[in-house]
C-alpha positions as CSV (number, residue, x, y, z in Angstrom):
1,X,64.0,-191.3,97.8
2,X,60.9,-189.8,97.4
3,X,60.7,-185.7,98.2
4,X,58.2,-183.6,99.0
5,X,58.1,-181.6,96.0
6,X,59.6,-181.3,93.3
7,X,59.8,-178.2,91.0
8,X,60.4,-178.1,87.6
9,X,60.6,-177.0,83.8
10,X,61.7,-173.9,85.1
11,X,63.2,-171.4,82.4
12,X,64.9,-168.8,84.6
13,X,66.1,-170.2,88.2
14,X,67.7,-167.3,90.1
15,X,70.7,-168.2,92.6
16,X,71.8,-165.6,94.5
17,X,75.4,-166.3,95.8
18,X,75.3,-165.6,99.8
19,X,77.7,-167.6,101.2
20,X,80.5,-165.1,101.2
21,X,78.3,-161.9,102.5
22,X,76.5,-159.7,100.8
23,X,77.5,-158.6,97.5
24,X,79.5,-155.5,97.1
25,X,80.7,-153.8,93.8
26,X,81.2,-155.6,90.7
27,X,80.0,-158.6,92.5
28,X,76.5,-156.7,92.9
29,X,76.1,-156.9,88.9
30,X,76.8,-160.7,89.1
31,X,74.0,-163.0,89.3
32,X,73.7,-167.0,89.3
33,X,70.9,-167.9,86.4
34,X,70.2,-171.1,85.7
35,X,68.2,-172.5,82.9
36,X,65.5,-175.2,82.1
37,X,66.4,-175.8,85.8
38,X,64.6,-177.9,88.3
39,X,64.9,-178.0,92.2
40,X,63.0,-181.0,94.9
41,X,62.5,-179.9,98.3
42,X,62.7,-182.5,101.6
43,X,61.5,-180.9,105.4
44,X,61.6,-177.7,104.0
45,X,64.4,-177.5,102.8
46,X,66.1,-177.4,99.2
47,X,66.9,-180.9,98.9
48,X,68.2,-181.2,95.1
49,X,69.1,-178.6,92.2
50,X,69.7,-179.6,88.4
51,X,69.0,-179.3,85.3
52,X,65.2,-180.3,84.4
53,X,66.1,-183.5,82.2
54,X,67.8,-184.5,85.5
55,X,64.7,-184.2,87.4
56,X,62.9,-187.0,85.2
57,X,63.9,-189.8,87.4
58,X,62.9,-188.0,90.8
59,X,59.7,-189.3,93.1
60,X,57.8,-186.2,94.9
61,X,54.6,-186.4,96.8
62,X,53.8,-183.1,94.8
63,X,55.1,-181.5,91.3
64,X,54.8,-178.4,90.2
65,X,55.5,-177.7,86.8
66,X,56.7,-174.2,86.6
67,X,56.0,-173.5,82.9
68,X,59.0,-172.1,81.7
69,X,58.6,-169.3,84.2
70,X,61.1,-167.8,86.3
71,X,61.9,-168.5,89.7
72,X,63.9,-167.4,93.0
73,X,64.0,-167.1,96.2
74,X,61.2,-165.2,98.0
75,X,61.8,-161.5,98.8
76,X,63.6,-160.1,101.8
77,X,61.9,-156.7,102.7
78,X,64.2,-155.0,105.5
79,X,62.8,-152.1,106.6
80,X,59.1,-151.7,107.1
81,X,56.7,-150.1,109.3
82,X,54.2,-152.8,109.6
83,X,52.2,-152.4,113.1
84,X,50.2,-149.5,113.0
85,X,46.7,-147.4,113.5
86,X,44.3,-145.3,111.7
87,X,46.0,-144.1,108.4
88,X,46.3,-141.0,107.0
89,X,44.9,-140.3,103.3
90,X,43.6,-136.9,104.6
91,X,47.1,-135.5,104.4
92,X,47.4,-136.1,99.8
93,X,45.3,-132.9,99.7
94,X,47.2,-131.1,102.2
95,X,50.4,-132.2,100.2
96,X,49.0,-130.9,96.6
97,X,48.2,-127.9,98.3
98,X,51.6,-127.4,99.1
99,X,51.6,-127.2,102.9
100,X,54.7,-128.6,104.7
101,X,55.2,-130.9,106.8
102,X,54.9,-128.9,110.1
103,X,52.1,-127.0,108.6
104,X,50.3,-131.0,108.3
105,X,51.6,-131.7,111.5
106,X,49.8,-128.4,113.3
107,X,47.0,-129.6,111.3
108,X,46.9,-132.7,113.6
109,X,48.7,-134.8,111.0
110,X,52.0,-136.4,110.5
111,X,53.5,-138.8,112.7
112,X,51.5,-137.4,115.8
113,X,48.5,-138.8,114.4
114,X,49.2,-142.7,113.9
115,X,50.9,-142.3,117.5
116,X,47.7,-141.1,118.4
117,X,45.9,-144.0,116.6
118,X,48.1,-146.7,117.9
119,X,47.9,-145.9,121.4
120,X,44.0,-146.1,120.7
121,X,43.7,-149.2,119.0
122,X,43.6,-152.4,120.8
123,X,46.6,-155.3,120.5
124,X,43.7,-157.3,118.5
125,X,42.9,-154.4,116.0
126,X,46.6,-153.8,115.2
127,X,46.9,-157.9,114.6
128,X,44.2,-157.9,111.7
129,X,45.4,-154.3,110.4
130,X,49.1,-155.8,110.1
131,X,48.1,-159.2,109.2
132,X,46.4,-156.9,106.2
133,X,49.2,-155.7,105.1
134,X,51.4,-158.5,105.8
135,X,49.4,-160.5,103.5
136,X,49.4,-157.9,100.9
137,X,53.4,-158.2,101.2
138,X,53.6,-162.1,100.9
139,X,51.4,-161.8,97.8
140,X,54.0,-159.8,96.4
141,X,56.4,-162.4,97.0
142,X,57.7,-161.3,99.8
143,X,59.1,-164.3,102.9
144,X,61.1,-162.4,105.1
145,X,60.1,-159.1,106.5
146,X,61.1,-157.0,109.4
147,X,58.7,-154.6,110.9
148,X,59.6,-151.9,113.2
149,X,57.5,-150.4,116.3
150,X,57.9,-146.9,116.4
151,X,54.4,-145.5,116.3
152,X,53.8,-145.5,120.3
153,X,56.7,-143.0,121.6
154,X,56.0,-144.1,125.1
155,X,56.5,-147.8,126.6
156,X,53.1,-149.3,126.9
157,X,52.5,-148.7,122.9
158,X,55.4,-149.7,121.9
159,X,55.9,-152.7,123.4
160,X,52.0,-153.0,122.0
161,X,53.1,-152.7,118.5
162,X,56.2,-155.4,119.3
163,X,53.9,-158.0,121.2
164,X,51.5,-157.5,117.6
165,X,54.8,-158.7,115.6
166,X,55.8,-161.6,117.6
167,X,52.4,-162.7,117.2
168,X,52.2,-162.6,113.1
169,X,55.7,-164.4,113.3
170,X,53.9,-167.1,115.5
171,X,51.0,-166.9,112.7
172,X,52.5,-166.5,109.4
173,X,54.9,-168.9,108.0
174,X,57.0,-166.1,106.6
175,X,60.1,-165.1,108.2
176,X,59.1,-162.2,110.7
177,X,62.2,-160.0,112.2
178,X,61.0,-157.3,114.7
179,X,63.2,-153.9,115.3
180,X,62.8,-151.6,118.4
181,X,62.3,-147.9,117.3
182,X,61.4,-146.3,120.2
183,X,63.9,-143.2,119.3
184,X,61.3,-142.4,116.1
185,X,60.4,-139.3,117.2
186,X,59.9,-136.5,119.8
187,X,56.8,-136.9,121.5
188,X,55.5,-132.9,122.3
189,X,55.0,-133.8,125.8
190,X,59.1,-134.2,125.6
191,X,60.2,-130.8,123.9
192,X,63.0,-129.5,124.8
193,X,63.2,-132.5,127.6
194,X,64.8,-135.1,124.9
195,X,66.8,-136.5,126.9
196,X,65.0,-137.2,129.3
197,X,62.4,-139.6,126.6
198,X,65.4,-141.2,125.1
199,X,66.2,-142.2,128.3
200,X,63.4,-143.9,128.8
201,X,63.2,-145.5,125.4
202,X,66.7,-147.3,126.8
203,X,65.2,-148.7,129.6
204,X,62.5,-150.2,127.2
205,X,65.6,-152.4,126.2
206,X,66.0,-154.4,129.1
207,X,61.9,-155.5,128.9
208,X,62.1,-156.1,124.9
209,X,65.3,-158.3,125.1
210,X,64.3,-160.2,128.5
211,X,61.0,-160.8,126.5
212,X,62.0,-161.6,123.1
213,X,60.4,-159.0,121.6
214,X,63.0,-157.5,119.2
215,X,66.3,-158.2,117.7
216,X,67.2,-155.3,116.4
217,X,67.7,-151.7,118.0
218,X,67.0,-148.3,115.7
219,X,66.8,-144.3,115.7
220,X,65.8,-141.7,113.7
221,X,69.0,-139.7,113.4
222,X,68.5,-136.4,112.0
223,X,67.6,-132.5,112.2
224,X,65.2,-131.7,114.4
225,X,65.0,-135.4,116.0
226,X,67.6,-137.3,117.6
227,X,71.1,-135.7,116.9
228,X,74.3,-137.8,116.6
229,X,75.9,-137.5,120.1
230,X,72.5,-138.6,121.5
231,X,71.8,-141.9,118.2
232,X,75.3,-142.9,119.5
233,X,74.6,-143.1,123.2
234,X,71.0,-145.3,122.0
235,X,73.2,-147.6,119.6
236,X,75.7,-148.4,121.8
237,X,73.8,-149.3,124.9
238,X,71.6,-150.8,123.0
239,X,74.8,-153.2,121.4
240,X,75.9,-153.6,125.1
241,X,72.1,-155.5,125.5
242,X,72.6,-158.0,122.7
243,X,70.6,-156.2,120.3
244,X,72.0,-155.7,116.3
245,X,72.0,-152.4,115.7
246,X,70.1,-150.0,112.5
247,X,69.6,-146.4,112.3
248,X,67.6,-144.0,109.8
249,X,70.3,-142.1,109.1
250,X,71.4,-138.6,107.0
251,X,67.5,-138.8,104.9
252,X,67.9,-135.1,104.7
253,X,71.0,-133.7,106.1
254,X,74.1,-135.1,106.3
255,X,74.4,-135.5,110.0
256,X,77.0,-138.1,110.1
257,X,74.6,-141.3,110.6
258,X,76.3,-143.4,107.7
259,X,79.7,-142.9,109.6
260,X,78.3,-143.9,113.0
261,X,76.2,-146.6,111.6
262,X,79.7,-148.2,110.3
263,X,81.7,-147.4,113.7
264,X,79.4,-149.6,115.5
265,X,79.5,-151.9,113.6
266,X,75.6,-151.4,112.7
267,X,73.6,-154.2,110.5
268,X,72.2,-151.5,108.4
269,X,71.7,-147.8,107.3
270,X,69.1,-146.9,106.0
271,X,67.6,-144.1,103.8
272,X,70.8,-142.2,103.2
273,X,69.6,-139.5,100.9
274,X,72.2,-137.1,101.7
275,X,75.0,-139.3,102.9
276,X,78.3,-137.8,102.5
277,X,81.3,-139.1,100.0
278,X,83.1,-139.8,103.5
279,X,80.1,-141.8,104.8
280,X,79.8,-143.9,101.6
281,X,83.3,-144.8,102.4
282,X,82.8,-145.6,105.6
283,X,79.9,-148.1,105.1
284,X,82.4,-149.7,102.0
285,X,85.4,-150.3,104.6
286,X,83.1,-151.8,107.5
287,X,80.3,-153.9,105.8
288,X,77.0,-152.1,106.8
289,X,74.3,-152.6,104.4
290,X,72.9,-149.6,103.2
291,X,69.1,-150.4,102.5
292,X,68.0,-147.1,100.2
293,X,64.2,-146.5,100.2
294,X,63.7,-144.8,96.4
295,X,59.8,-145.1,97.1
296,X,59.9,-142.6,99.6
297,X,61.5,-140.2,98.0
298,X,59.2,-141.1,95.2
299,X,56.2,-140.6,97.4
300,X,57.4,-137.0,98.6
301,X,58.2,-135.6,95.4
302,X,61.6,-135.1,95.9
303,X,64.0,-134.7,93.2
304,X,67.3,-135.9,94.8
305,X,67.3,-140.0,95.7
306,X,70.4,-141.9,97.5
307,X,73.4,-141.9,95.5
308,X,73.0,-145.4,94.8
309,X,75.5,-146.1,91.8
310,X,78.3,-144.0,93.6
311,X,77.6,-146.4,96.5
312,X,77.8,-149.4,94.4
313,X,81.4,-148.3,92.5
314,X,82.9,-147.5,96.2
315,X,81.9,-151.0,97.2
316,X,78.9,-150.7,99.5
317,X,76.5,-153.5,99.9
318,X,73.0,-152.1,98.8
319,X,69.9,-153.4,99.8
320,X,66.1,-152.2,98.7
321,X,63.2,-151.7,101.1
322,X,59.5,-150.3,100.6
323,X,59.6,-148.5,104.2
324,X,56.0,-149.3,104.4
325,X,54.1,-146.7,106.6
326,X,51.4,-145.0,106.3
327,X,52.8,-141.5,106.0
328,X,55.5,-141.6,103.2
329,X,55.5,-144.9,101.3
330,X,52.2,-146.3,101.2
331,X,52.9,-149.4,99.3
332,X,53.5,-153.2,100.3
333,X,54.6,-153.7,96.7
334,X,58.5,-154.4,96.7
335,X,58.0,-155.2,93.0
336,X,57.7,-151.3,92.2
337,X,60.6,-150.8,94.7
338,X,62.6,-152.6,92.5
339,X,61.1,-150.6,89.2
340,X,61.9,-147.5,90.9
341,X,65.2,-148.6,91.9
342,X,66.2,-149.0,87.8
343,X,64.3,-145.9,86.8
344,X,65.6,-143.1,89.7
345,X,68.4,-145.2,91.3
346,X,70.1,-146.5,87.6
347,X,70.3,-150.0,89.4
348,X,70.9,-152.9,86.2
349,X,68.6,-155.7,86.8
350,X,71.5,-158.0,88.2
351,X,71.8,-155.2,91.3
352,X,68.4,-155.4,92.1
353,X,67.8,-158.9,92.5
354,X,70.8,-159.3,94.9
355,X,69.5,-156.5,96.5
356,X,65.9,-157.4,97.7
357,X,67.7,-161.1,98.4
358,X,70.6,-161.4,99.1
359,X,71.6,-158.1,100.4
360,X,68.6,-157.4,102.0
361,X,68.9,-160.3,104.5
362,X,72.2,-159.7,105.4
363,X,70.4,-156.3,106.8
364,X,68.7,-157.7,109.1
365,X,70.9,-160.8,110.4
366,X,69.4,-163.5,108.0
367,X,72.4,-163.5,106.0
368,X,72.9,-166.7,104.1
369,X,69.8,-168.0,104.9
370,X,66.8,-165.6,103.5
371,X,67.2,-164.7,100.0
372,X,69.0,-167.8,98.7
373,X,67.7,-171.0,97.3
374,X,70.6,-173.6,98.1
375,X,71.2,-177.2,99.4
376,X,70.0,-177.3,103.0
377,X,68.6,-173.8,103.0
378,X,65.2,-172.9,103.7
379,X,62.6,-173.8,100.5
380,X,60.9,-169.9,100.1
381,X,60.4,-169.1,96.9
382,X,58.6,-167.4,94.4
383,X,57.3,-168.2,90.9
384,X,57.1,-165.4,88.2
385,X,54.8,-165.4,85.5
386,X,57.2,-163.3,83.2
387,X,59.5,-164.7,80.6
388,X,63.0,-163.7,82.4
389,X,64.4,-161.9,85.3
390,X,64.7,-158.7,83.9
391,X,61.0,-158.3,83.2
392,X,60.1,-157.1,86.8
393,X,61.8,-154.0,86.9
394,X,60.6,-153.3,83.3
395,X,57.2,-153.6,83.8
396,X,55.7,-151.6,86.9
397,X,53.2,-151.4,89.1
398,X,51.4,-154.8,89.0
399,X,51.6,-158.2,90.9
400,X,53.9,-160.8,88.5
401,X,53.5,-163.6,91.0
402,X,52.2,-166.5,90.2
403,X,52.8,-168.6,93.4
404,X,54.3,-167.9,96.6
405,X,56.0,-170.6,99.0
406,X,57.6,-170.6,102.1
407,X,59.3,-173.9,103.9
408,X,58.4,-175.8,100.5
409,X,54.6,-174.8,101.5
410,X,52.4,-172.8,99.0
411,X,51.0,-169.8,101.1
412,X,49.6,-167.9,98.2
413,X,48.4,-168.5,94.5
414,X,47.3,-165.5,92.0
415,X,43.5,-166.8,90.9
416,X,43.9,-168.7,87.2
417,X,43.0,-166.5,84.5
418,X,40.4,-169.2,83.3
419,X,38.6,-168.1,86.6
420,X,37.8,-164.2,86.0
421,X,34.6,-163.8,84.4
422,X,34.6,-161.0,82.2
423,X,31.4,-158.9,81.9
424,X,29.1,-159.9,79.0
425,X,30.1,-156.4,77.3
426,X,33.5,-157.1,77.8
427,X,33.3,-160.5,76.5
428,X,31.6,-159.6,73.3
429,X,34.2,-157.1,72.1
430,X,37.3,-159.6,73.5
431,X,38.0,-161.0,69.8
């Protein structure tokens, strides 16, 4: 038989176990490595894994000789804010000068402001903005992704910012999951008629699921937003429609969003900054993923991150995101995520990489199929150019990709060293 392609001298291949859920607990600190490892991929899929010697006798249309470097499955980025306008760099400066968030916000900042610039920018200018950033992510290593709307607060937009996501599914060969967050936020022309806008945010739902625009349902679930009694009344209708079910939840008060999340059954929490011992507990005993975003609490220079190792010894499932947006995580780089994630969250390597694999696609229904690299599983994967797995989270703040596939397909390659030029000044003082 001759395959496709065929991978191999690979010193690091990382398996990720998802056949059995996502990893909980101990398991979380348990992670499949195999060495001088090889792997042949046929339609797409992963065909063959063994040992490299093994792989001697194979016949591929292509090789790739990995070089000893480490390999697994592409990244699994669950919660993102991927579709939307203007940006908002304007604010740093307001931020070092110490003026709050509402202060920002009177100041015609915040999240008012990319409403304001995604209801003006066309469907077409949002597509090249996202695809941007999309392919920023995918450079990263990044194959499966799920973007949120979120940044319209009224119908038109955001079915705008979902129509923008179907379409980079259709484009991109990466695995594109879309979430309905209509419930993001209070538009002013709403206060102190709530109510009345989530209501029509749940109408929305009928459109998006009739149209295929969105598989998941979400709301913001905190002070000064949307408060449990009225997150509850979303989630469920929105479970009654079909739709799998997230929610930020308790990111500065602990509201009681990690308990509803796991009452109904919800996909994911996410954030959960100041989730309560009892809502730990709660996402343990039902199975929710809780996706903790350390690089925005990073970005806002806050001192208190989720309580990841208590969630971790009571047996919740933890999965890492960047929350890409352009107000409180500015990064596409799930590679820091992960650093941060050792350094503020005290996450050992083996956590981490189940985490943004594993874990993180059982968040947003891809469970078992994203984030592994098995027999008859989809061929995404990514090769490392560091000498083992635990390098990434050691070293921060650069790109240690070396290739990128997805389906067996290469869909990005970091430029060969031999090719940067270095300046005739730089040259002369190299050796």
């Amino acid at each position: 038989m001759k395959y496709d392609l065929l991978v191999f001298n690979i010193g690091q291949l990382i398996l990720p176990d998802g056949n059995s859920g996502p990893q909980k607990g101990k398991n979380m600190a348990q992670l499949n490595i195999m060495e001088d490892a090889a792997f042949a991929v046929q339609d797409e899929k992963i065909a063959w894994i063994g040992a490299s010697k093994e792989a001697v006798g194979l016949s591929a249309k292509e090789e790739k000789d990995a070089g000893g470097k480490v390999v697994s499955p592409g990244l699994v980025d669950p919660h993102t804010h991927l579709v939307f306008g203007g940006s908002r760099e304007h604010e740093l400066g307001m931020k070092q000068a110490g003026m709050g968030y509402l202060d920002i916000l009177a100041n015609g900042g915040g999240i008012l402001s990319t409403v304001d610039a995604t209801r003006e920018a066309s469907e077409e200018e949002l597509f090249e903005k996202a695809s941007f950033h999309l392919e920023r992510m995918i450079s990263h290593g990044v194959t499966t992704v799920e973007a949120k709307s979120g940044y319209g607060l009224d119908s038109a937009t955001e079915l705008k910012q979902l129509k923008v996501a179907k379409r980079l599914k259709e484009v991109y060969p990466v695995d594109m999951v879309s979430t309905f967050l209509g419930p993001h936020a209070v538009p002013p022309a709403y206060k102190g008629r709530e109510e009345e806008f989530l209501q029509e945010m749940i109408l929305l739902l009928d459109v998006i699921r009739s149209a295929g625009l969105a598989e998941f349902a979400d709301i913001f679930c905190e002070t000064g937003v949307f408060s449990i009694e009225q997150s509850r009344q979303f989630m469920q209708t929105a479970k009654d429609k079909g739709f799998g079910l997230k929610i930020h939840a308790d990111e500065i008060d602990p509201l009681g969003g990690a308990e509803l999340a796991a009452s109904l059954g919800a996909a994911s929490a996410d954030h959960l900054v100041a989730a309560s011992d009892e809502g730990i507990q709660k996402l343990a005993e039902n199975g929710t993923v809780a996706v903790l975003l350390p690089g925005t609490t990073f970005y806002l220079g806050k001192d208190q991150f989720a309580r990841a190792r208590k969630m971790i010894e009571e047996g919740v499932a933890v999965a890492l995101a960047t929350d890409f947006n352009p107000g409180s995580c500015v990064t596409e780089n799930l590679q820091l995520i992960m650093s941060l994630a050792a350094l503020k969250l005290k996450m050992s390597a083996e956590e981490i990489w189940n985490a943004v694999t594993v874990n993180a696609a059982y968040a947003i229904g891809r469970g078992g199929e994203a984030g592994v690299l098995e027999i008859g599983k989809s061929a995404s994967f990514v090769v490392w150019d560091v000498p083992n797995y635990q390098y990434i989270p050691y070293h921060y703040g650069v790109n240690h990709a070396e290739s990128v596939f997805a389906g067996g397909k290469k869909v990005w390659e970091r430029m060969p060293h031999s090719n940067v030029k270095l300046s005739a000044a730089m040259e002369a003082n190299r050796f």
